[in-house]
VEXKEDO-226558 format. One line per 8 residues: their letters; for each residue x, y, z of C-alpha. Coordinates in steps of 0.5 Angstrom, whole numbers, always signed. Layout:
N
A = X,Y,Z  ... $
This chain:
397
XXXXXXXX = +69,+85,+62  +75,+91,+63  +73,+97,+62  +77,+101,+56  +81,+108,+58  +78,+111,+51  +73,+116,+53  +67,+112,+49 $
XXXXXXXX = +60,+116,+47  +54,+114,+53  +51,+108,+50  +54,+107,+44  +53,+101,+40  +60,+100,+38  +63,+99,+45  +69,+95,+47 $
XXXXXXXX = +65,+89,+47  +62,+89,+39  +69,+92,+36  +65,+91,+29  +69,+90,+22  +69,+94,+17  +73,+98,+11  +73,+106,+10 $
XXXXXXXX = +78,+111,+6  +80,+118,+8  +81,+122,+11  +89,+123,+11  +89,+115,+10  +91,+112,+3  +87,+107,+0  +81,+103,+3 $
XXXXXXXX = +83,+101,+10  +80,+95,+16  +77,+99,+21  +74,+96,+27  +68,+102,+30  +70,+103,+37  +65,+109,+40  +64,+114,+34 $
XXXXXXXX = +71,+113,+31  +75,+108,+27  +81,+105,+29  +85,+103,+23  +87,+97,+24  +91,+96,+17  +96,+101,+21  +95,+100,+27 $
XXXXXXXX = +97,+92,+27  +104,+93,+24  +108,+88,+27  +103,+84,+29  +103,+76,+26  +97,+78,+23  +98,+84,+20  +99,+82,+12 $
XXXXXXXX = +92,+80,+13  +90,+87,+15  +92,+90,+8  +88,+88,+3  +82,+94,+3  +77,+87,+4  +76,+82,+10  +78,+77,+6 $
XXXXXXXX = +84,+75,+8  +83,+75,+16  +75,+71,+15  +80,+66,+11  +85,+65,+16  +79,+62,+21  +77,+62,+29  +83,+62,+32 $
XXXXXXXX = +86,+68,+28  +79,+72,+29  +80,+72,+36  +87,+73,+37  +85,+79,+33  +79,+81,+37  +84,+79,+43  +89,+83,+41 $
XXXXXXXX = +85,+90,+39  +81,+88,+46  +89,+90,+51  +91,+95,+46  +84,+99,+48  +85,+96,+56  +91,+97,+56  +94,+104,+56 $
XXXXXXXX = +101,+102,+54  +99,+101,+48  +95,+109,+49  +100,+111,+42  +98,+106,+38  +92,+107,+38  +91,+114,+39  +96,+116,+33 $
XXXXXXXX = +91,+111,+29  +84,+113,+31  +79,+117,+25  +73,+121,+27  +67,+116,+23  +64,+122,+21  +70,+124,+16  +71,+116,+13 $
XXXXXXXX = +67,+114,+7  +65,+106,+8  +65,+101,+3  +63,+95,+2  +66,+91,+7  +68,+84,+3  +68,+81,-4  +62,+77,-4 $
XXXXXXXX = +62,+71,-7  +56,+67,-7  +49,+70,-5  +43,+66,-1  +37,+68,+1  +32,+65,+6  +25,+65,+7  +25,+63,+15 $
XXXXXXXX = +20,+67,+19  +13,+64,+21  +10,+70,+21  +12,+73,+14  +11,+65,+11  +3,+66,+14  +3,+73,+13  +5,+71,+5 $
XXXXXXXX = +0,+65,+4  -6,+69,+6  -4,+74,+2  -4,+70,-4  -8,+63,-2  -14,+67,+3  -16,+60,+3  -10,+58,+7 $
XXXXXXXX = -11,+62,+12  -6,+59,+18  -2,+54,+13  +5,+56,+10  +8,+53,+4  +7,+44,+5  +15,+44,+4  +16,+49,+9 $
XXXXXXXX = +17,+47,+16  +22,+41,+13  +28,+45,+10  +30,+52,+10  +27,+55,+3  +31,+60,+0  +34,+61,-7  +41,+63,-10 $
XXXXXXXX = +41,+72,-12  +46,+75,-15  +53,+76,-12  +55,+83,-16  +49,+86,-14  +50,+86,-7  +52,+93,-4  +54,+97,+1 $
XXXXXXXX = +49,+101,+5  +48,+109,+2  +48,+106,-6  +42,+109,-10  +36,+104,-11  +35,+105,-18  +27,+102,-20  +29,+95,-24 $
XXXXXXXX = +24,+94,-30  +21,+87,-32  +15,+84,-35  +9,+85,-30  +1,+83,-31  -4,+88,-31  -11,+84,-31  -11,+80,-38 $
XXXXXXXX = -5,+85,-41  +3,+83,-40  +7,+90,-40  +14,+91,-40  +16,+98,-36  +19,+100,-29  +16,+96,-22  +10,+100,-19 $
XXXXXXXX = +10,+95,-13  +18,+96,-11  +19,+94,-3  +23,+93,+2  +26,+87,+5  +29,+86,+13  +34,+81,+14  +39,+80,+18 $
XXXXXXXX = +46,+77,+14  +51,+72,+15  +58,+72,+12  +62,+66,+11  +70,+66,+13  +73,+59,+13  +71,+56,+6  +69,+48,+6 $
XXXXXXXX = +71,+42,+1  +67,+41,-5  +62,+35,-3  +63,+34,+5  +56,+37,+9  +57,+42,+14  +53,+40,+21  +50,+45,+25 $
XXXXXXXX = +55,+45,+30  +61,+47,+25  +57,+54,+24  +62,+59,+29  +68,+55,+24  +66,+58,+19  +61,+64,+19  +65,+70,+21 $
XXXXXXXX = +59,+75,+23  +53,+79,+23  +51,+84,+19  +44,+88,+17  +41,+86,+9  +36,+89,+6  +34,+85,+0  +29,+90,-4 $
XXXXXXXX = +23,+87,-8  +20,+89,-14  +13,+85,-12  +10,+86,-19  +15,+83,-23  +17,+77,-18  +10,+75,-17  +9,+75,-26 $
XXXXXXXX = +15,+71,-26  +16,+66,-20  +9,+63,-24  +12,+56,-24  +19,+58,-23  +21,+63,-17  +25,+70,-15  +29,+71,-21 $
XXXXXXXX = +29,+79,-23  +24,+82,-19  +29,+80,-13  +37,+80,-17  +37,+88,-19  +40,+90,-12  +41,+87,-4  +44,+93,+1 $
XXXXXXXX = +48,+91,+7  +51,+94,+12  +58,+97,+12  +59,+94,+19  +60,+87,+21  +59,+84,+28  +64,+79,+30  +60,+71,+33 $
XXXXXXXX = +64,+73,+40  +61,+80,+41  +53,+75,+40  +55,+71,+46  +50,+74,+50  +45,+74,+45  +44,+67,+44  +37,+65,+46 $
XXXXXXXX = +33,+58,+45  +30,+59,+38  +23,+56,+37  +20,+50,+38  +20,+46,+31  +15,+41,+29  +15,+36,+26  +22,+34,+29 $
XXXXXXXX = +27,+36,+22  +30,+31,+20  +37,+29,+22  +41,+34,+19  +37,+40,+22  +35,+37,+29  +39,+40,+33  +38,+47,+31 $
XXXXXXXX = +43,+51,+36  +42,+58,+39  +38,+63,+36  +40,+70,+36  +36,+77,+40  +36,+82,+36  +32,+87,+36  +31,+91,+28 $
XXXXXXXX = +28,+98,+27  +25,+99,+20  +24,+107,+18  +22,+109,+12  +24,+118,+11  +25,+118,+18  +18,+115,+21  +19,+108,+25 $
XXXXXXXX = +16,+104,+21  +16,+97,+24  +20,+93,+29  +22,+86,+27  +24,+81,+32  +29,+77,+30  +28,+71,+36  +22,+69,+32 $
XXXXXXXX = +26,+66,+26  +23,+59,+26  +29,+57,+22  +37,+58,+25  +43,+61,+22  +46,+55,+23  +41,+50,+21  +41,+54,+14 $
XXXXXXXX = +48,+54,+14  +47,+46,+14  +42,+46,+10  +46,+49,+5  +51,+45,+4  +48,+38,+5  +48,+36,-2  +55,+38,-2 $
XXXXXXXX = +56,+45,-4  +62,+47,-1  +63,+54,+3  +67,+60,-1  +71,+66,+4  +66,+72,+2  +59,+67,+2  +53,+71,+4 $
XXXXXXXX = +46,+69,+6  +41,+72,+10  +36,+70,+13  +29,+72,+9  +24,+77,+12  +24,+78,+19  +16,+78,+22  +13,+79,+28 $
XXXXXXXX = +7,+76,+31  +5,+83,+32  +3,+88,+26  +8,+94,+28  +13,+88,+27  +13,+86,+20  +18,+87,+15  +17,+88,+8 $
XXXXXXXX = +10,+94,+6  +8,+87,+2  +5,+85,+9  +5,+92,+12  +0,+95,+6  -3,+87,+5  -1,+87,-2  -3,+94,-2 $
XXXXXXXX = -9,+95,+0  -9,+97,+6  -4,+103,+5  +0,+105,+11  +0,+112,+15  +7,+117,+15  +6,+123,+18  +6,+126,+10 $
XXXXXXXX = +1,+122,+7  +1,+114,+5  +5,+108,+2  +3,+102,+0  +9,+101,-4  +16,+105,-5  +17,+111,-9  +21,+115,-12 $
XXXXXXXX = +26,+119,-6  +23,+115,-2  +29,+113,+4  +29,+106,+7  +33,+105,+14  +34,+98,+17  +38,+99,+24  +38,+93,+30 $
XXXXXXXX = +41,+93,+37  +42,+86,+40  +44,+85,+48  +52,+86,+50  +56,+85,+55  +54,+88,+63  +47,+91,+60  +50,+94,+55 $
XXXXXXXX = +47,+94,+48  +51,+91,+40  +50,+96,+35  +50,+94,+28  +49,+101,+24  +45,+101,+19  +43,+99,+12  +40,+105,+8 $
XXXXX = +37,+106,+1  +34,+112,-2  +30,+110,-9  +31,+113,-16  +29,+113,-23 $
């Protein structure tokens, strides 16, 4: 891989071969601005690209636009950012446009259009039906290894990384009696997110192999939980309200082209997935981290999803339902085989029995100031790592 003339931090994540998307403001700059991360900068792209053939993509202060435009433009635009920063002829261009990333605010990186949550890590599958079922103790819901499970959240409720967390309230079962008040068992989710660019037409399935067509990028999800409220309502019915109150993601979203070498053979299947899923394509080597107030709470990998990104994408359209530019899905908590790689409290506590040790006390579930951060890191080009930042949360009233 070339090497770039820009002095970069050792062992940044945001390296020449990640060059992530995002939108930022100030300082100095009007109105929300694409951003690519390059070391602990931004290089504005909404300047930088003037006079380029994609520049009237770059000014919309959302990716929309340039995600719609499909693969061959994202990577003329990653092809062309890649020689401005290889190329020292291009040194004023990019120079008069770089911003310390220290100094911009970062907002939510696209308009989500629609919002779909998976339930695709074994262990996490296991690991909530022995919570819930003891006597099923190495069984997963009969229809789990068929399809991909997952259900619709809510498009507006989706937010960018640092967006206060305020306790959702429902109806939620003590005992015999049924009260109406804020969540006791609030709980975070990790996950890892896939965003749509190329729509698809109403009524025609996307395979499994149209998966780089039309997914964009990666980014991290954090899709919080009110587990007394889901559990008291998703009796018959499943999450509504104990899971719509808010989703975090990321400010960062990493292009497929920077993953090329994190592609990895994902689990064996079994039973054979019906002809849709059958070829599952390639799993994704991410290595997560979960803090909680700053404590390393767990390390989720991502290598052990059973289901793939791109055989839930094909799940997802296969009864017609067309792709949207925004569209957002994620793949549902991510659990290791190993206790330190579970990534909700729900499995971490076990439903709360087993409060968890933090250097200033226990947890069972979330409390008020409590801050949750969710970071991950994926193998680059020439032993280098991709970075993804980081989704944050702190919990209010």
């Amino acid at each position: 891989m070339p090497e770039t003339w820009l002095d970069l931090p050792e062992d940044t994540g945001f390296g020449l071969g990640n060059l992530p998307y995002g939108v930022f403001s100030g300082p100095g700059r009007d109105g929300r601005r694409i951003g690519v991360a390059i070391g602990d900068q931004v290089l504005d792209l909404t300047a930088a690209a003037d006079g380029t053939d994609f520049a009237a993509l770059l000014r919309a202060g959302v990716l929309n636009p340039v995600m719609a435009a499909g693969r061959p433009v994202w990577r003329e635009v990653r092809e062309t950012i890649t020689g401005w920063l290889t190329d020292e002829a291009h040194r004023e261009r990019v120079t008069a446009n770089l911003v310390p990333l220290a100094e911009v605010g970062l907002h939510l990186p696209f308009e989500v259009a629609d919002y779909v949550d998976f339930y695709s890590s074994e262990q996490h599958a296991l690991n909530a039906n022995r919570i819930f079922r003891p006597r099923s103790r190495d069984e997963v819901p009969r229809n789990w290894r068929s399809l991909p499970v997952g259900y619709h959240g809510r498009a507006g409720t989706v937010v960018v990384s640092g967006t206060p967390v305020r306790r959702p309230h429902g109806l939620r079962s003590d005992g015999d009696e049924v009260a109406f008040g804020p969540s006791a068992r609030l709980d975070f989710e990790a996950e890892v997110g896939f965003v749509v660019g190329t729509p698809s037409e109403p009524g025609e399935p996307v395979a499994v192999a149209g998966y780089a067509e039309h997914v964009f990028g990666v980014c991290l999800v954090n899709d919080w939980s009110a587990r007394d409220i889901q559990s008291w309502e998703s009796a018959p019915l499943g999450p509504f309200l104990g899971k719509s109150f808010l989703t975090s993601v990321s400010p960062w979203v990493v292009p497929l082209d920077a993953l090329a070498h994190a592609s990895v053979v994902p689990p064996r299947q079994e039973p054979e997935p019906m002809a849709y899923l059958r070829e599952p394509g390639a799993g994704l080597d991410l290595a997560l981290e979960v803090r909680l107030n700053g404590h390393l709470l767990s390390s989720p990998p991502f290598a052990t999803q059973y289901w793939t990104a791109a055989q839930q994408l094909a799940h997802l359209t296969v009864n017609g339902a067309s792709l949207r530019t925004g569209d957002l899905y994620a793949s549902g908590t991510v659990s290791g085989p190993e206790r330190g790689q579970w990534g909700s409290l729900l499995e971490l506590s076990w439903n709360g029995t087993e409060p968890v040790e933090l250097a200033g006390g226990t947890r069972t579930f979330l409390e008020d100031g409590d801050e949750v951060t969710i970071t991950a890191t994926a193998p680059g080009p020439d032993g280098t790592r991709i970075g993804f930042g980081g989704v944050t949360g702190r919990v209010g009233l």
